[in-house]
C-alpha positions as CSV (number, residue, x, y, z in Angstrom):
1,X,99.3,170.2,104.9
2,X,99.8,169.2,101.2
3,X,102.9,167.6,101.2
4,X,101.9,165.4,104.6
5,X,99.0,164.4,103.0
6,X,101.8,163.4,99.9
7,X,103.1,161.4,102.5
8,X,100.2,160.0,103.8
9,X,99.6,159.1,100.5
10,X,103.0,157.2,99.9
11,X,102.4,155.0,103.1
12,X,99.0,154.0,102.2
13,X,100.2,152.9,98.9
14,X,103.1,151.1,100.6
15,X,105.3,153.1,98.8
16,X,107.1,154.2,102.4
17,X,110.7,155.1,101.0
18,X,109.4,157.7,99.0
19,X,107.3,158.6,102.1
20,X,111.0,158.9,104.0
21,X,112.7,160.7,101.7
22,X,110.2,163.6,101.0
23,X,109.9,163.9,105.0
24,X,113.7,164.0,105.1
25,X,113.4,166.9,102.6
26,X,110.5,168.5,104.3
27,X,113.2,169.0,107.5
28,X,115.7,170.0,105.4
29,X,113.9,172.5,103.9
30,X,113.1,174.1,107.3
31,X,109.2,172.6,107.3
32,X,109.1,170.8,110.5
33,X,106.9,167.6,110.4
34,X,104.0,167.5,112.8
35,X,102.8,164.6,115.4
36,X,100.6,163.1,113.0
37,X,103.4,163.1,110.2
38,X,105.5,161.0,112.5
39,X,102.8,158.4,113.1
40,X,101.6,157.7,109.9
41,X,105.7,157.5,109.1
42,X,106.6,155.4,111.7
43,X,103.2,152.8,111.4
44,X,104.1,152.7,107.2
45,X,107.7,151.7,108.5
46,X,106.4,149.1,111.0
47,X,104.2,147.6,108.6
48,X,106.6,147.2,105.5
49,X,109.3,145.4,107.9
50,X,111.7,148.7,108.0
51,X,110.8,148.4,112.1
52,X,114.6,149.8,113.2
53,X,113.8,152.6,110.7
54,X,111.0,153.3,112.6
55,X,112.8,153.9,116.0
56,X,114.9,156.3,114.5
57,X,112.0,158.2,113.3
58,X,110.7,157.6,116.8
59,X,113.6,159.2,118.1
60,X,113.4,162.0,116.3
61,X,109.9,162.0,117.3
62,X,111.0,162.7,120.5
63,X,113.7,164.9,119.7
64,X,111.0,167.4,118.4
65,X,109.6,167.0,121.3
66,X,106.4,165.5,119.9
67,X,105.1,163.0,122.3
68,X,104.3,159.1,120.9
69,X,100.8,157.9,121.8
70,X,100.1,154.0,122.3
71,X,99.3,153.8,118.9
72,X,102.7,154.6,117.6
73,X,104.5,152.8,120.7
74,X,102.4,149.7,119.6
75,X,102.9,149.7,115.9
76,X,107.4,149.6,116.8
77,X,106.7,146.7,119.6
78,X,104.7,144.9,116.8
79,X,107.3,145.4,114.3
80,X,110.1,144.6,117.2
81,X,108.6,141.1,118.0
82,X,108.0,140.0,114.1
83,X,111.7,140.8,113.7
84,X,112.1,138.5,116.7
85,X,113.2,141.1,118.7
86,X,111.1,140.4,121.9
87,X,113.5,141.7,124.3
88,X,113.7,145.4,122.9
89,X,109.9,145.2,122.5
90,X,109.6,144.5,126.3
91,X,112.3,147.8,126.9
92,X,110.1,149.9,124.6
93,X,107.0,148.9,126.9
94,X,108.7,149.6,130.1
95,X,109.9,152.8,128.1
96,X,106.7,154.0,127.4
97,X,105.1,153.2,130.7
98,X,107.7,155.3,132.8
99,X,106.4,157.8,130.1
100,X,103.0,157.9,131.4
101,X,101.3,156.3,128.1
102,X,98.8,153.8,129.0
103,X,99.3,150.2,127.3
104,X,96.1,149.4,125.5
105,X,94.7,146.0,124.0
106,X,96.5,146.2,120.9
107,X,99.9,146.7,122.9
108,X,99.4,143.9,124.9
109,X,98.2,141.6,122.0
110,X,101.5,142.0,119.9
111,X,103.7,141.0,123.2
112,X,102.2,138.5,124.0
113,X,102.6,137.1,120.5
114,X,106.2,137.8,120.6
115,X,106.9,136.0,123.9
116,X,104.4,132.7,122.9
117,X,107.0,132.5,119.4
118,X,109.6,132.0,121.6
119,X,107.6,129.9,124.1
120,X,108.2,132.1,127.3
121,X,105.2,131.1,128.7
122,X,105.9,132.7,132.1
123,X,106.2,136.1,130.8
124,X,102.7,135.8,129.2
125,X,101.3,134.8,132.2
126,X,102.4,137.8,133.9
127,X,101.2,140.0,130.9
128,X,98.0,138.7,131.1
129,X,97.6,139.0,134.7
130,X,98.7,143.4,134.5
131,X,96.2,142.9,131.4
132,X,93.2,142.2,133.9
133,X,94.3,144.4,136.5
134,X,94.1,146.8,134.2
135,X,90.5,146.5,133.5
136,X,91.2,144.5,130.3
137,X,90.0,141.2,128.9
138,X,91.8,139.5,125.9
139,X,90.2,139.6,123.2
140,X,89.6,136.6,120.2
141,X,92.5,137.9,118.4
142,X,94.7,137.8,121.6
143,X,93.5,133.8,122.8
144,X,93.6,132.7,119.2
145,X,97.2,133.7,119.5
146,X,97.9,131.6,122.8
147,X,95.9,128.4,121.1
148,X,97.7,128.6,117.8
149,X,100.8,129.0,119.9
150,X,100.0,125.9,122.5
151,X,98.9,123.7,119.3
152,X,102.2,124.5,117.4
153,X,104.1,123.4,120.5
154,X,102.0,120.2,120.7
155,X,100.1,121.3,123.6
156,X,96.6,120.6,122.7
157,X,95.6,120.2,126.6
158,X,96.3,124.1,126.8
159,X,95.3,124.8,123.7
160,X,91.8,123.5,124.4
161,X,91.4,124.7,128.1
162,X,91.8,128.5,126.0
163,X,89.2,127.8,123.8
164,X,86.7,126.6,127.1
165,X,87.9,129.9,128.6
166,X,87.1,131.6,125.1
167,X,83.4,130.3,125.0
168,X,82.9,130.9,129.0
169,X,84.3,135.0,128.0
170,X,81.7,134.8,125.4
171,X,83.9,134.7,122.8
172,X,83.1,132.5,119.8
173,X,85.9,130.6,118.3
174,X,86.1,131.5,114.5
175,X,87.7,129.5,111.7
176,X,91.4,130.8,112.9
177,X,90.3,129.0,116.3
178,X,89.4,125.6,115.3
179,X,91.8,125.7,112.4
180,X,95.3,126.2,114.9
181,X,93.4,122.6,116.2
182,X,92.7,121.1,113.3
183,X,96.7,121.6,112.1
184,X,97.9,119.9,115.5
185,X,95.6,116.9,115.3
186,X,97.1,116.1,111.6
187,X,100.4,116.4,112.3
188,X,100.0,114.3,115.3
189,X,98.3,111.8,113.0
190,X,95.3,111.8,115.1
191,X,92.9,112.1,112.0
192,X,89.3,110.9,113.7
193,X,90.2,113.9,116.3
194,X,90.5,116.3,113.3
195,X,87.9,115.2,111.6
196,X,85.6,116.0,114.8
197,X,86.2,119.2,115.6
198,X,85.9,120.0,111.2
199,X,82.5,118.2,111.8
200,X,82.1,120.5,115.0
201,X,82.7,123.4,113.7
202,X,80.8,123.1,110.5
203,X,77.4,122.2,112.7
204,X,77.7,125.3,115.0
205,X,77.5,127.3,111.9
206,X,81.5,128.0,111.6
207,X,81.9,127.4,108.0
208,X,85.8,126.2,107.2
209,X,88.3,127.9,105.0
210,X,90.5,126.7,102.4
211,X,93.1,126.5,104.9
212,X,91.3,123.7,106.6
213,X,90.7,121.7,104.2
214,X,93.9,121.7,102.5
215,X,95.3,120.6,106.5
216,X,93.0,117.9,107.1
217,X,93.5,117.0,103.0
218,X,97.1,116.9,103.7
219,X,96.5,114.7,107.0
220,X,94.5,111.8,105.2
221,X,97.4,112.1,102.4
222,X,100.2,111.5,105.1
223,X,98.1,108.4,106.4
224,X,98.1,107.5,103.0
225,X,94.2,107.6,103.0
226,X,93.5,109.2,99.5
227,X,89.8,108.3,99.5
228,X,89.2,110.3,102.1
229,X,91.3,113.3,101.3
230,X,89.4,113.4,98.0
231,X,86.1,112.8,99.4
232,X,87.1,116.3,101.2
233,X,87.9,118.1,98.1
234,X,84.9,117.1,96.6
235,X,83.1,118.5,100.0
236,X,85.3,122.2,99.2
237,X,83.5,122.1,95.9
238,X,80.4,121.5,97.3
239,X,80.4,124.6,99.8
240,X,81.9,126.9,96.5
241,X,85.6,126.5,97.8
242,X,88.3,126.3,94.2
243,X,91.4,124.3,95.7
244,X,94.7,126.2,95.4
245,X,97.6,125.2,93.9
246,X,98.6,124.1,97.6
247,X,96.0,122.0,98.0
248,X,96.4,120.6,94.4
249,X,100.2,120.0,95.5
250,X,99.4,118.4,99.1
251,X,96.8,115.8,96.7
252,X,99.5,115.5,94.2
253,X,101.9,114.3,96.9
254,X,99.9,112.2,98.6
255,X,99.0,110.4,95.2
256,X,102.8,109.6,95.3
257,X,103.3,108.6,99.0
258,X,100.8,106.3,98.2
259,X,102.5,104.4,95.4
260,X,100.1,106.1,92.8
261,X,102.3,108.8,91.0
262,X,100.1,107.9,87.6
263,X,97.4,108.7,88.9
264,X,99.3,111.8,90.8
265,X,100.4,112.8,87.3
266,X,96.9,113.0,85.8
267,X,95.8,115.2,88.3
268,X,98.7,117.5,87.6
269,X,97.7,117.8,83.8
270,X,93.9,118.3,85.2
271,X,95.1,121.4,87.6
272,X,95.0,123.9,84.9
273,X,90.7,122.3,84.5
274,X,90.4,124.0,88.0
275,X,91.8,127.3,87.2
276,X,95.3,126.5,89.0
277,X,98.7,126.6,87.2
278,X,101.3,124.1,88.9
279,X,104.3,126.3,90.7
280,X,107.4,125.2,91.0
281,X,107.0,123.0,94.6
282,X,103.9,121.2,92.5
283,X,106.9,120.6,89.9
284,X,109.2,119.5,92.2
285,X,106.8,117.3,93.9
286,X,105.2,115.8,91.1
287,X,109.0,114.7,89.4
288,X,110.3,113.2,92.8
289,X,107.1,111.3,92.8
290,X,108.0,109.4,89.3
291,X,111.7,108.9,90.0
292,X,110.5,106.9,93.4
293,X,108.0,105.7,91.4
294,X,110.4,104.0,89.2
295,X,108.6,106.1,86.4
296,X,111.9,107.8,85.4
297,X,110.6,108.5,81.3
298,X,107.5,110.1,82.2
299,X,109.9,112.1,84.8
300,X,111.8,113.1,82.1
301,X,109.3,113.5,79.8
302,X,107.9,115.6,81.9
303,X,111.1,118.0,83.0
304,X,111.4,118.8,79.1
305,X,108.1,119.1,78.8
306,X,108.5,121.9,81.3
307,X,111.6,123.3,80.1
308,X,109.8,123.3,76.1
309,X,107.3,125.6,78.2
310,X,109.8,128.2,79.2
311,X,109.1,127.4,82.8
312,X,111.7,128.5,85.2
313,X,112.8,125.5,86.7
314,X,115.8,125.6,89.7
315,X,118.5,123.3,90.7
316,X,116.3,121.3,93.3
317,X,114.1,120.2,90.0
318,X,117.0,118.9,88.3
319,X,119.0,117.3,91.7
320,X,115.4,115.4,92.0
321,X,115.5,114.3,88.6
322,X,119.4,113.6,88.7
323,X,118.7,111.4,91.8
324,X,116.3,109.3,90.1
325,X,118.4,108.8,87.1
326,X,121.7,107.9,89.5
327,X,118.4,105.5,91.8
328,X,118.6,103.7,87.7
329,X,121.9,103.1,87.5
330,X,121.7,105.0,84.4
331,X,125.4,106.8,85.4
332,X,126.2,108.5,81.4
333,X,122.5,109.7,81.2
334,X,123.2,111.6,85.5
335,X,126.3,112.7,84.3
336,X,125.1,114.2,81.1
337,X,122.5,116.2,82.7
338,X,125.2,117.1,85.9
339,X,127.4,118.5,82.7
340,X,124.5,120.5,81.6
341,X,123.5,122.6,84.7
342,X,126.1,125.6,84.4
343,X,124.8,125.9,80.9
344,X,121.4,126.4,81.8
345,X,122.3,129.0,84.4
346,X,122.0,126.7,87.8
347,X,124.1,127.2,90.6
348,X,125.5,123.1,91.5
349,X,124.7,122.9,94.7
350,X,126.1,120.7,97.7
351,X,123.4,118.3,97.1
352,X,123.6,117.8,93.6
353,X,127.2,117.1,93.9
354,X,126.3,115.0,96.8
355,X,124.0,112.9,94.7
356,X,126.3,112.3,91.6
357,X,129.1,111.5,93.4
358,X,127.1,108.4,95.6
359,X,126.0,107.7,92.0
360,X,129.5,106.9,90.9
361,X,130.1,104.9,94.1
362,X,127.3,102.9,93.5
363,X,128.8,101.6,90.2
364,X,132.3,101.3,91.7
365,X,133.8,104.5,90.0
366,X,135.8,105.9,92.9
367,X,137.9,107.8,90.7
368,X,135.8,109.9,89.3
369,X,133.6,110.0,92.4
370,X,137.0,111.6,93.9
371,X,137.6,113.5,91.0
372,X,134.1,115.3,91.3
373,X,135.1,115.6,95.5
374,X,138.0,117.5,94.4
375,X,136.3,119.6,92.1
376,X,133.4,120.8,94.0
377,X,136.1,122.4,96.5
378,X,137.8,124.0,93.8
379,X,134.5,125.7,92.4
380,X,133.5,127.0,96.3
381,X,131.2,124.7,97.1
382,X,132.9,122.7,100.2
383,X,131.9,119.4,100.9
384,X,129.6,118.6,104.0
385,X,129.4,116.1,106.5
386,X,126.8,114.1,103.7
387,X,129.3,114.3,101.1
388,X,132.2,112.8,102.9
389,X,130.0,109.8,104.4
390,X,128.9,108.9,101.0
391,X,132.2,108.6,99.7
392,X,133.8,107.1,102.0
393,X,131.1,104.3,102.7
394,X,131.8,103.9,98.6
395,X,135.8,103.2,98.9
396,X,134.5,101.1,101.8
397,X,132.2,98.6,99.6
398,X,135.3,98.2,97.7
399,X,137.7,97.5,100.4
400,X,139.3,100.6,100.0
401,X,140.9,100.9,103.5
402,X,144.0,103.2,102.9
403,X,141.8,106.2,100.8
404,X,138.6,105.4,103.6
405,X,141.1,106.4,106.0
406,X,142.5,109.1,104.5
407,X,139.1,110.8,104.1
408,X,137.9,109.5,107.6
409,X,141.1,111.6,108.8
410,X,139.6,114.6,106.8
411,X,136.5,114.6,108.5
412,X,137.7,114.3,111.8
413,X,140.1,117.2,111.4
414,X,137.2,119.3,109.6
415,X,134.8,118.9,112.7
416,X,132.8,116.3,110.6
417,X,131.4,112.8,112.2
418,X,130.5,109.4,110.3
419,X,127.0,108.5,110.4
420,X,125.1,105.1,111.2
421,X,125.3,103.9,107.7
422,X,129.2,104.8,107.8
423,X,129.8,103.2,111.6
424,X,128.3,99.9,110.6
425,X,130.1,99.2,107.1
426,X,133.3,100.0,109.5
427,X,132.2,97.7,112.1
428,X,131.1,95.1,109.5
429,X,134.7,95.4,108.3
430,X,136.0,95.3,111.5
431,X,134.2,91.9,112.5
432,X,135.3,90.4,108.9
433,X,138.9,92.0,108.8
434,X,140.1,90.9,112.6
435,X,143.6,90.9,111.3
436,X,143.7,94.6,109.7
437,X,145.7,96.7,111.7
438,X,145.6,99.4,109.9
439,X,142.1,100.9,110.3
440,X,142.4,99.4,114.1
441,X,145.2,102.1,114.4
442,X,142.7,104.9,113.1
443,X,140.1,103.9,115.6
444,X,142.1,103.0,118.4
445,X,145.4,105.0,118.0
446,X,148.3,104.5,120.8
447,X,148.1,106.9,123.6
């Protein structure tokens, strides 16, 4: 009894490998585990992720000839469809039925999620239908699933016939509800429809969450409305809500969609006034927001500021900043900071490379631009389909038909295609150039 309460122990603390590897000892040691011992192993499994562990535990289970009740069944068709795994959830269920083990609410709830994540809408039809043959109603947890799932597929119609068949069950939709509603309106830019049900749902008593507001905050900032997503932070203070760093980051970025990355920046120094410390996607955010700005100082200013605070700032940081400088023309300061990645321990990415080479085009300097093409394959980082548009649409500018073929032949052979941007500086060429036969030959070779 003492070492399965030790184990007990281990999966309550989420400690669960330890919890395995004492039960493996247990059985090696001759002390056979008993049917609670497998549960509580198999649930702690389910619940840190380790969910094929768990079947193997659930064999053995079975081995020992312990049989699983619906709780344990449950907890590995939970941890099946969160690992996407909805077909060998549906298996287990069919498994367990032939069994004789009853499905209970809880079973039913975590297929059905799995099957609306992957939009098989049929299926959860048919669920729901054995669900009330079998004496049993969803519950708020289970249609809360189905409107969440219906308003992240766009289909609000659905999503609010649920919600009437919620309030006609006598089931009151809770924040989770009116929040999976609220999401959909902003993203569809629908903003007055948002801002109704908010209104809604704050005068029948359901009070909102910082989720909410931070989803309707970032809906006015997408519309470019920054009165009114401010008007809603100062309502969050009002009803005792502190603004996370996401919200702080949502503001920060709508501050610079709207042309105001000043004013973005001075709520970026005032986060730390609310208790918040800007993460790395506030950094990120608040840096892209000068360079497009054309603030690029104070976005430098501000990177060293950050690096002077021992902050640990990744490649996407300095590919944001090296874009701005490049935007600037300002070619010796990009390519002294490019130089200066390795050094700081960052990874050059695709993108970065991407970015320094279309700043060389942009000032002519196909050379080096090729140079840096070469050298990114040499170092394992291939060029993609991005890459080779940008360079090529740079020998292009300067007429460079032989090397713009060359490369175009690259691409083709590599599986790559030439984008809009690309097709219309060839056609361009093409309508100025009628006499060129060489690209003509490229595009229209002789059968």
């Amino acid at each position: 009894m003492t070492l399965t309460t030790l184990i007990n122990g281990f999966c309550v603390q989420g400690d669960v490998s330890q919890a395995v590897v004492l039960a493996d000892h247990m059985e090696k040691m001759g002390y056979p585990l008993d049917v609670y011992t497998y549960g509580v192993l198999v649930n702690g499994l389910c619940k840190t992720g380790d969910t094929l562990v768990a079947v193997r535990w659930l064999r053995k289970m079975e081995e020992r000839n312990w049989k699983p009740n619906v709780v344990v069944y449950s907890s590995v068709m939970d941890g099946l469809c969160k690992d996407g795994l909805v077909y060998e959830a549906l298996n287990l269920f069919s498994e367990m039925n032939g069994k004789g083990v009853l499905p209970n609410l809880v079973t039913y709830t975590c297929l059905i999620q799995g099957l609306c994540n992957f939009g098989r809408w049929k299926e959860v039809g048919c669920l729901l239908d054995e669900m009330t043959k079998m004496g049993m109603m969803p519950d708020l947890q289970t249609l809360n699933i189905l409107v969440d799932s219906f308003c992240k597929e766009g289909k609000v119609m659905q999503a609010k016939s649920v919600i009437g068949f919620m309030i006609i069950m006598g089931e009151v939709p809770d924040v989770f509800t009116y929040n999976s509603l609220i999401h959909v309106y902003c993203l569809q830019n629908q903003m007055n429809k948002a801002m109704r049900v908010f209104n809604f749902m704050v005068s029948g008593g359901c009070l909102p969450d910082i989720v909410v507001f931070t989803s309707l905050i970032h809906g006015w900032c997408k519309n470019k409305n920054i009165n009114k997503a401010m008007y809603l932070l100062e309502e969050m203070g009002k009803m005792g809500f502190v603004p996370d760093v996401v919200t702080w980051t949502t503001l920060i970025g709508g501050f610079c969609e709207a042309g105001r990355p000043l004013a973005a920046k001075e709520l970026f120094f005032n986060m730390h006034k609310h208790g918040q410390v800007p993460n790395i996607q506030t950094c990120s955010v608040m840096v892209d927001g000068l360079c497009k700005g054309n603030f690029l100082s104070e976005a430098v200013a501000l990177v060293e500021a950050m690096e002077k605070s021992n902050l640990d700032l990744n490649i996407v940081i300095y590919t944001i900043l090296l874009d701005g400088i490049c935007s600037a023309g300002k070619l010796n300061a990009a390519w002294e900071l490019f130089s200066s990645l390795p050094a700081k321990g960052l990874q050059i990415n695709i993108y970065t490379y991407t970015i320094m080479i279309k700043g060389f085009c942009k000032q002519g300097l196909l050379d080096k631009a090729e140079d840096l093409l070469m050298n990114m394959e040499e170092n394992g980082c291939l060029p993609n389909n991005c890459t080779y548009n940008v360079f090529v649409q740079g020998l292009l500018t300067k007429k460079e038909i032989a090397r713009s073929i060359k490369y175009l032949t690259i691409m083709r052979d590599n599986g790559f295609s030439v984008d809009a941007a690309t097709t219309k500086m060839i056609i361009n060429y093409l309508s100025t150039n009628k006499g060129d036969s060489e690209i003509q030959e490229f595009l229209f070779p002789k059968r």
